[in-house]
C-alpha positions in Angstrom: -22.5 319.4 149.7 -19.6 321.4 150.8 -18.0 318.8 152.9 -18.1 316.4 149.8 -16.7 319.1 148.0 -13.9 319.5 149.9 -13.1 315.8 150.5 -13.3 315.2 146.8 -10.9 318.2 146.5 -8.4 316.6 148.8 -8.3 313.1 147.3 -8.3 314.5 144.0 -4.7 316.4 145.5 -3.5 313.7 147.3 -3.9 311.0 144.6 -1.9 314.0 142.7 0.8 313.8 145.0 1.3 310.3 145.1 1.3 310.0 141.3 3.8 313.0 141.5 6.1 310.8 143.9 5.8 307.7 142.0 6.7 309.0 138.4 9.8 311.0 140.3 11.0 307.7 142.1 10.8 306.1 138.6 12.6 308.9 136.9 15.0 308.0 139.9 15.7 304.6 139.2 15.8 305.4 135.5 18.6 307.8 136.1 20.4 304.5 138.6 20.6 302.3 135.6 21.9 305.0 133.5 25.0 305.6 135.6 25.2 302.3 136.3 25.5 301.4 132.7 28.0 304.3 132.0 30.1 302.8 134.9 29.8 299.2 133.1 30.7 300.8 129.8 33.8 302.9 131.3 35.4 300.2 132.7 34.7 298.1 129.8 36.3 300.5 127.9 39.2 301.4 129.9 40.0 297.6 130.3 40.0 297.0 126.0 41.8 300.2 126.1 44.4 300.0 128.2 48.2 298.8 126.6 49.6 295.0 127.3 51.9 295.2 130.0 55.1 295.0 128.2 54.0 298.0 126.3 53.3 300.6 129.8 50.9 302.8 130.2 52.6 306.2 128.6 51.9 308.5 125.7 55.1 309.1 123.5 54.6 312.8 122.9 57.7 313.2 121.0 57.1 311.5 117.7 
């Protein structure tokens, strides 16, 4: 009984630590699209943003 014991115990731990791995690499991938988005949306941004070029780029800070 004690050796099914014990190999119950260390399925039970290593179906644990798969499950562990698997929600991690999903919280992984998760977090990939989320910066990939931001990057998406930042240069989205930064292109409707930005001045025509017969305008430039600068800030007049003296109004």
């Amino acid at each position: 009984m004690e050796g099914i014991s014990a190999a119950l115990a260390s399925n039970q731990a290593m179906t644990q630590s798969q499950i562990g791995l698997a929600a991690m690499k999903m919280a992984m991938q998760a977090e990939q699209q989320v910066v990939a988005m931001l990057a998406q949306a930042a240069q989205a941004g930064q292109s409707l943003a930005s001045n025509p070029a017969h305008l430039g780029q600068s800030l007049d800070i003296y109004a």
